[in-house]
C-alpha positions as CSV (number, residue, x, y, z in Angstrom):
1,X,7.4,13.4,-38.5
2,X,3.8,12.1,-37.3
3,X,3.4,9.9,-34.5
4,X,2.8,6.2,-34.5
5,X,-0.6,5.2,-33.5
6,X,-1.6,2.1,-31.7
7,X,-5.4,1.1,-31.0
8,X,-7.0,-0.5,-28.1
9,X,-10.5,-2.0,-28.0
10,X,-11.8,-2.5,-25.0
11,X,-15.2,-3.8,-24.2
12,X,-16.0,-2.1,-20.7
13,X,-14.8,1.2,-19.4
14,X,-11.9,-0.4,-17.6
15,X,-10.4,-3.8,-19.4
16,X,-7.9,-1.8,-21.0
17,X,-6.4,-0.3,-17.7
18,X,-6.3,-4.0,-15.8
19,X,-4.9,-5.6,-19.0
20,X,-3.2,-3.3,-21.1
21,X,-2.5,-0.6,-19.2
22,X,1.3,-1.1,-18.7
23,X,1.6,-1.7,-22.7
24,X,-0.2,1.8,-23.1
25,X,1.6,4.0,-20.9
26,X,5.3,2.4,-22.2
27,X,3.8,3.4,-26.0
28,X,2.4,6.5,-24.9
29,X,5.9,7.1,-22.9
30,X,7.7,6.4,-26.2
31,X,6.1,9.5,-27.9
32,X,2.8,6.8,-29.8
33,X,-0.7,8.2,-30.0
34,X,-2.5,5.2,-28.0
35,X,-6.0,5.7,-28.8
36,X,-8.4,3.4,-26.4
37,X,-11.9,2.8,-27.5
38,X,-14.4,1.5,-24.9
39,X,-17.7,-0.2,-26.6
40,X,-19.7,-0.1,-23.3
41,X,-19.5,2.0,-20.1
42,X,-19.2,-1.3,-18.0
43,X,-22.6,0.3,-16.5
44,X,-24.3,-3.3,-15.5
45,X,-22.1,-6.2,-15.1
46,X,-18.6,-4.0,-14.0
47,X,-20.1,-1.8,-11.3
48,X,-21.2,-3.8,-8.9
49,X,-20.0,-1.5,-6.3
50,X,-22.0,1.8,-7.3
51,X,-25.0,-0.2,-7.6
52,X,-24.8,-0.9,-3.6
53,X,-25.4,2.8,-3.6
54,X,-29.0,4.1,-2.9
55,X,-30.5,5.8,-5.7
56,X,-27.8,4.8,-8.5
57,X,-28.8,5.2,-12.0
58,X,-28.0,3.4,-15.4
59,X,-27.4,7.3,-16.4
60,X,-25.1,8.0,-12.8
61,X,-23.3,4.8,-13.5
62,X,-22.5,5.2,-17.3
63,X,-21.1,9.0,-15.9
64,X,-19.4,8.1,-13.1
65,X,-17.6,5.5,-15.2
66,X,-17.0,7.1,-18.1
67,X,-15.5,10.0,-15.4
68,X,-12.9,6.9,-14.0
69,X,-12.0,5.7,-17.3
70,X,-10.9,9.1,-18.7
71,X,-8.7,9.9,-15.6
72,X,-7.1,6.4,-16.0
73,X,-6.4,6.8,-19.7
74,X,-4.8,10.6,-18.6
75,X,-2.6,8.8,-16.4
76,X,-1.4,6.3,-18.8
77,X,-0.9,9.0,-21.6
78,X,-4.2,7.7,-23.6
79,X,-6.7,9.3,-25.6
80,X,-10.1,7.3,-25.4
81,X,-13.7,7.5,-26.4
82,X,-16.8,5.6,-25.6
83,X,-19.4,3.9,-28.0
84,X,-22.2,3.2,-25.2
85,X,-22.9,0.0,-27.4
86,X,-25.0,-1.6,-23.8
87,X,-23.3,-3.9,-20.8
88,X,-24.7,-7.1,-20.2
89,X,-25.5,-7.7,-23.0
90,X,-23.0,-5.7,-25.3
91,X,-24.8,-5.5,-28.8
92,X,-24.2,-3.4,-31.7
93,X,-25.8,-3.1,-35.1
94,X,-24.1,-2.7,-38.5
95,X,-23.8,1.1,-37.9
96,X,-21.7,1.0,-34.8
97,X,-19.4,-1.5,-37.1
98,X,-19.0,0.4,-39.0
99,X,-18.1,4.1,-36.5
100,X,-15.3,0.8,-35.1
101,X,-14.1,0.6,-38.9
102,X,-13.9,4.3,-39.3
103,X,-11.4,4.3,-36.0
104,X,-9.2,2.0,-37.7
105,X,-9.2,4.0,-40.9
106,X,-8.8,7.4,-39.6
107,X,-6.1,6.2,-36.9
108,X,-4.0,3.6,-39.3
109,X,-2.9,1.9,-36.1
110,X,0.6,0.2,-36.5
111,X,-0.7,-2.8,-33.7
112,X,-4.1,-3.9,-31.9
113,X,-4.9,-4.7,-28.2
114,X,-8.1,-6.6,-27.7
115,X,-10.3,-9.6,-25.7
116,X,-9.8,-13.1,-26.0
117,X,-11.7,-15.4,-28.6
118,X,-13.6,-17.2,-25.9
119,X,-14.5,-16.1,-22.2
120,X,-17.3,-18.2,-20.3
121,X,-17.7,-16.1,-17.4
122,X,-18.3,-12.3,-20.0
123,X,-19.7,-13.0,-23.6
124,X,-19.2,-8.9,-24.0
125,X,-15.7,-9.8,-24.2
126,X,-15.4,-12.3,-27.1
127,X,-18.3,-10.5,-28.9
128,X,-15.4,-7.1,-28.7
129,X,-12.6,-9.2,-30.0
130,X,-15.0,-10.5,-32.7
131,X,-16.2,-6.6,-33.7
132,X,-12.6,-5.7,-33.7
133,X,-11.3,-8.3,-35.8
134,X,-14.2,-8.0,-38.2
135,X,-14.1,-4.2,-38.6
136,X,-10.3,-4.9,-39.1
137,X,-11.7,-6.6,-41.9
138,X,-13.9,-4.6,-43.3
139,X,-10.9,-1.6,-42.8
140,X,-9.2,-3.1,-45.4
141,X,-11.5,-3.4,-48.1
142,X,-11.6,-1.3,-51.5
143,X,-15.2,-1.6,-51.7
144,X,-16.4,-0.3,-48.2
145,X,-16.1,3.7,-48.6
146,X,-14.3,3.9,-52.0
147,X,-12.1,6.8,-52.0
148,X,-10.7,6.1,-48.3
149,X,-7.5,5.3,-47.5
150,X,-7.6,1.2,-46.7
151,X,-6.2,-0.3,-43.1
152,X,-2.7,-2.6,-44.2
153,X,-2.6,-5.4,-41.6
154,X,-1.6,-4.2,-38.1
155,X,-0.7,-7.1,-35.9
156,X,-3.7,-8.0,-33.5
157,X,-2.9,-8.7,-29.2
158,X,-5.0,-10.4,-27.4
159,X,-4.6,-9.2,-23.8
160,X,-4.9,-12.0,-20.9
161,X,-8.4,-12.6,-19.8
162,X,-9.4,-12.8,-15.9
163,X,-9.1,-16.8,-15.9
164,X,-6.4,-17.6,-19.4
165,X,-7.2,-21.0,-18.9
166,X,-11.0,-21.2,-19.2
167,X,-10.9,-18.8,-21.9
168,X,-8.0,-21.3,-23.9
169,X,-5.7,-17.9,-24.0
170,X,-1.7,-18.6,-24.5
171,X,0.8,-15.8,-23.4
172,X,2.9,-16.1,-26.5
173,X,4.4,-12.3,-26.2
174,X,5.7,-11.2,-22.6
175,X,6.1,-7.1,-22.3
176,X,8.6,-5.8,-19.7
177,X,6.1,-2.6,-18.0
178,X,8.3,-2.4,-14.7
179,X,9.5,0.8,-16.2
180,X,5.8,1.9,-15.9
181,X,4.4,0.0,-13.4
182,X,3.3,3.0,-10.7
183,X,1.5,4.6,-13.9
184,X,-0.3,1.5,-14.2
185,X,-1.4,0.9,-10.6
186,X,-2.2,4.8,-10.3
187,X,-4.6,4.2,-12.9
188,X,-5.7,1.2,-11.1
189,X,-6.8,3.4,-8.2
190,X,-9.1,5.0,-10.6
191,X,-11.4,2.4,-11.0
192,X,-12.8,2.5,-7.3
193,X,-16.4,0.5,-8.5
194,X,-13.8,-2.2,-8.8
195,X,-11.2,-2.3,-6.2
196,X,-11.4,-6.0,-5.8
197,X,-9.1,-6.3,-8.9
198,X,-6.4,-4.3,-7.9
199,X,-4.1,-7.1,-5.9
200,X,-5.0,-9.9,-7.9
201,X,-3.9,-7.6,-11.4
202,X,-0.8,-6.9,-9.8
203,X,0.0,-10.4,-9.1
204,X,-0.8,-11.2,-12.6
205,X,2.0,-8.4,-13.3
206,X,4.1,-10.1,-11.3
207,X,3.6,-13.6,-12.4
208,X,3.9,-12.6,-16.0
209,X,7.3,-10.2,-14.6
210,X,8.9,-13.6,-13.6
211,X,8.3,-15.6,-16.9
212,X,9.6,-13.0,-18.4
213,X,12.5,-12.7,-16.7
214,X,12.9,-16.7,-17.2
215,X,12.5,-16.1,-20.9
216,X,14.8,-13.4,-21.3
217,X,17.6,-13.4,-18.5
218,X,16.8,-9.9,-17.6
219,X,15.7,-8.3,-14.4
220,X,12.3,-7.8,-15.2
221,X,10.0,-7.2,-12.2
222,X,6.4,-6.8,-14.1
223,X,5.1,-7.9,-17.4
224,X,1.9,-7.8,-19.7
225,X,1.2,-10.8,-21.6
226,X,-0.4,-11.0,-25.3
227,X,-1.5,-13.7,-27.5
228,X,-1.2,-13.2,-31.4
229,X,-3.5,-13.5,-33.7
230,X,-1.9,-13.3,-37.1
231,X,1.7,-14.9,-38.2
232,X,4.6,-11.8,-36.9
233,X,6.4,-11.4,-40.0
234,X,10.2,-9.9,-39.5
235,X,13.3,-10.0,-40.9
236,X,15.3,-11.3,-38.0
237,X,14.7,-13.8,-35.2
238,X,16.4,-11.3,-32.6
């Protein structure tokens, strides 16, 4: 019996560990391939602490975080690759669509994690929920690379941004992650350029934990929260 896959598109080299990162190792726990695809490196705008170092590259940087984010996604139980589509600004031509659209193909993910639809403070991070949901698109269509085998509809996740309420983000979906919760901070300590993020992440985990537990009436310690982008069709409300 294959495994169940389950896609994450991230736009920098580490979004998917502060945001997803419980989600990922619980799937990855429960036997699912979670594949995590990082458009940019983070090299620019999400390094701010290598660039303090004299004689730092845009070549050192992209290494040295390409080097964090593949240690965090072994910790979590990940696979990832990289697209080097630029940071600050994140751009991408029809070509690079369309490698995003083979991903979905060749993976058939069964659900999506990406950005919000709107982030003031990091256009790169809209612009990735945009390519994902348009090559989610394009995945499904007869006419783009006849002969493949089309995407069905995977449900889409929008995992919280840094500031939900400037970015009009709703957590609509709590997941419980105490279960994995050390695998997620260990990966945390991974991503030394950005220490600064590691307390107020896990007080986001533990915000989210208590609404969850307030939702639910179960002990739940920490939580991810996800907005939905399509209807959830099911056949039960339990």
């Amino acid at each position: 019996m294959s495994k169940k896959n389950a896609l994450i598109i991230s736009a920098h080299s580490a979004d998917f560990v502060w945001r997803a990162g419980g989600t990922i190792a619980l799937y990855a726990e429960r036997g699912w391939n979670v594949h995590v695809l990082c458009l940019s490196y983070g090299e620019r705008g999400e390094s701010a602490k290598l660039w303090k170092q004299q004689g730092m590259t845009l070549k050192h940087a992209k290494h040295l975080r390409q080097k964090e984010s593949q240690q965090a996604a072994d910790i979590l139980g990940a696979t990832i690759s990289f697209m080097d589509c630029g940071d600050y600004p994140l751009r991408v031509s029809d070509d690079m669509l369309f490698k995003i659209v083979d991903v979905y193909r060749s993976l058939q993910p069964e659900f999506v994690l990406t950005h919000s639809f709107k982030d003031p403070y990091n256009f790169d991070h809209p612009l990735a929920n945009h390519l994902a949901l348009e090559a989610r698109i394009i995945a499904q269509a007869h006419g783009h690379n006849p002969g493949e085998t089309i995407l069905g509809a995977p449900p889409v996740f929008l995992f919280e941004p840094h500031q939900p309420e400037q970015c009009e983000w709703k957590p609509e979906t709590l997941l419980d992650i105490s279960s994995v919760w050390e695998r997620k901070y260990a990966a945390f300590q991974i991503m030394g350029a950005q220490e600064h993020l590691w307390e107020y992440y896990t007080r986001v985990a533990l915000q989210r934990g208590v609404q969850a537990a307030r939702n639910s009436g179960r002990k739940i310690k920490y939580a991810e929260a996800y907005q939905c982008v399509y209807p959830r069709v099911t056949d039960d409300l339990l």
